[in-house]
N, C-alpha and C positions, 0 to 999 in steps of 0.2 A: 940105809934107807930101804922100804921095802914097796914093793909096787903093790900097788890095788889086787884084791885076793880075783875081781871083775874087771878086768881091764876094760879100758872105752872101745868100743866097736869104733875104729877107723871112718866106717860107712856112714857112721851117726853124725859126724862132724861135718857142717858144711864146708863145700872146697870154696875157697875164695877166689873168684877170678880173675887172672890179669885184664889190665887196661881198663876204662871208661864201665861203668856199669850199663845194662843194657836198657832203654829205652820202652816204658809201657807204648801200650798201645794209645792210649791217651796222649803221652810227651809226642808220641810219631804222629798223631792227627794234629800237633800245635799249628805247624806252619800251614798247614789245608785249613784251618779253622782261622787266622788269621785271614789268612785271603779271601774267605767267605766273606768276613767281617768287611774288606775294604772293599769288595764287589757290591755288597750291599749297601754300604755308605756313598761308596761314588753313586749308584743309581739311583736312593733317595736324595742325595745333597744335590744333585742335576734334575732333578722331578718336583723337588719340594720348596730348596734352598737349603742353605745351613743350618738359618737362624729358625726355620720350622720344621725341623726333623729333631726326633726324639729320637733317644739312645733304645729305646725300649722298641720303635719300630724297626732300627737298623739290627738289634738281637733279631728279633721274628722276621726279619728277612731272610737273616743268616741260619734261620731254622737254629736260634739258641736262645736258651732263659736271657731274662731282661736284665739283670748283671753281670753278663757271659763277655761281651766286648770290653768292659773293664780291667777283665785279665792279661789281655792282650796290649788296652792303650789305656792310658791315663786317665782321658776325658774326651769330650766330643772334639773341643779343641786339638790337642794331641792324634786324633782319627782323620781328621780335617787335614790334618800338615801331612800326614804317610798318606791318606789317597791320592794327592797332589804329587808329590816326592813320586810315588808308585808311576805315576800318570808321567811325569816326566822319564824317570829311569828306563821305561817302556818306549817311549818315544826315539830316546838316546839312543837303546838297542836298536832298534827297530831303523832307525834311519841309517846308524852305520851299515849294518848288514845290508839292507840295499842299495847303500854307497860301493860298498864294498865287490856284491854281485856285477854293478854297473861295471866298476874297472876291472874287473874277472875277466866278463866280457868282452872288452875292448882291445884285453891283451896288454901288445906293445904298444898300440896306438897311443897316438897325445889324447888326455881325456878332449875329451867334445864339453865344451858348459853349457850348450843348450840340451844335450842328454842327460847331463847332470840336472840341472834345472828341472828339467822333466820329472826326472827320477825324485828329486825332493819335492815337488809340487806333488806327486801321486801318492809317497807315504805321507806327506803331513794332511792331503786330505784323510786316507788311512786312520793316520793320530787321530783325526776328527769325529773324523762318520763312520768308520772301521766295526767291527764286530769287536766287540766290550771294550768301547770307545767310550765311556761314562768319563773318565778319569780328566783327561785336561777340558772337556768344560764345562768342567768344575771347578777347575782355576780359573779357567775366563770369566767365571761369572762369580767368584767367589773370593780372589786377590784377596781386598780390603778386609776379607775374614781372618787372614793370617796373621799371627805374632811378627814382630821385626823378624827374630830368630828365623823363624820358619822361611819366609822372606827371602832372606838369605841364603836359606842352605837349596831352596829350589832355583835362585837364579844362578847359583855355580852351574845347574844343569842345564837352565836355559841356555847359557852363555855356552856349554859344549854343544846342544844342539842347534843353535843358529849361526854358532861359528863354521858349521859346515857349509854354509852356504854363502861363505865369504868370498870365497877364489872364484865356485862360477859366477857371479854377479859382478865381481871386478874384471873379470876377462870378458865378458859380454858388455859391458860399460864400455871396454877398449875397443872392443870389437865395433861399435856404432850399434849392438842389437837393443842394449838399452839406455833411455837415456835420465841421466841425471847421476846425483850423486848412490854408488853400492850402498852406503849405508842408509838412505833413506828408501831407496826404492827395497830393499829387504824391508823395513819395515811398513811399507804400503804393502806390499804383495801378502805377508805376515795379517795385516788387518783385512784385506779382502777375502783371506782365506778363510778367517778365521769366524768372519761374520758367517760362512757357511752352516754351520750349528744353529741358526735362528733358522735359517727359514728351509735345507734341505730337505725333502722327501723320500726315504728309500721306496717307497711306494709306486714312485714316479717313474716316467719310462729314462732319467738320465743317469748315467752308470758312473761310479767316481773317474770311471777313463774319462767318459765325457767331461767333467768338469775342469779335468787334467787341459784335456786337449783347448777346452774354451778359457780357461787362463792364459794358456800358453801365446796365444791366438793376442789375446790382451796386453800383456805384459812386453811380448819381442814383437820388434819391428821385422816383418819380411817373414813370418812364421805361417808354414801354411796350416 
């Protein structure tokens, strides 16, 4: 056999690289451009409604062509179910961590449930009225917009973040501070809170502390 009289320049061939190919600059904007999409859906779908928001306005929020969110989600439907999803997963975080601060804090101590209390009372105003707070109500006000499916996969989340707040409302029940049944008074404290979104002001001279503090005030017996 004889070799080529011009053998291939080695240089000429491209080297193949190990592992994963590398990522345009485009593929690395995917997840920043989804999140546009769902920042811009929660804040039209909470300004507009569901059923009067256009795909084409939630693109030009997102500062993208009017078939650009399509690549990301399915349909407005499918957009509708991950803002919600996002809005709870957000929540979930978000409470643990300051669950979590609270008992840092306390050390060895026995937790306190009227500190807990507290502490859940102040992020879920947060959840609410919070900075890019859009996201859950838009579920409050948008439920019945969702597939069964959907439905579903956002109350496995509900159920982790309201389960947090099972133990201090059973130990304040024992304690005399509140009264009636934990599972019903969670969810009156849960509708009172949440009625907040209708008529708050951040304009106004009352701080989410203050709200914090005038629940607290409402809900426990002997709370100064």
């Amino acid at each position: 056999m004889r070799f080529p009289e011009h053998p291939i320049e080695l240089a000429a061939v491209p080297r193949r690289t190990r592992g994963r190919p590398r990522k345009s600059a485009d593929e690395r904007d995917d997840g920043n451009r989804r999140q546009d999409v769902l920042r811009a859906a929660a804040q039209l779908f909470r300004q507009h409604g569901f059923a009067a928001t256009r795909t084409r306005d939630i693109a030009t929020a997102a500062g993208m062509q009017s078939g650009s969110p399509f690549y990301h989600f399915e349909n407005k439907q499918a957009l509708l179910g991950a803002v919600i999803l996002e809005g709870m997963q957000r929540a979930v975080t978000r409470q643990k961590a300051a669950m979590d601060q609270a008992s840092e804090a306390a050390g060895n101590s026995p937790p306190d449930p009227r500190q807990q209390l507290r502490v859940l009372i102040r992020t879920h105003f947060d959840v609410l009225l919070g900075p890019d707070s859009e996201f859950i109500p838009v579920m409050l006000y948008e439920w019945r917009s969702l597939t069964a499916m959907q439905r579903a996969a956002v109350n496995d989340l509900r159920r982790s973040y309201e389960g947090m707040w099972v133990a201090p409302l059973q130990a304040l029940v024992a304690a005399g501070a509140v009264s009636g049944d934990p599972a019903l008074a969670r969810l009156m404290i849960f509708g009172a809170l949440n009625w907040s979104v209708q008529w708050f002001d951040p304009g106004q001279r009352a701080t989410l502390d203050d709200l914090t503090d005038t629940a607290l005030r409402l809900f426990l017996k002997d709370c100064a």
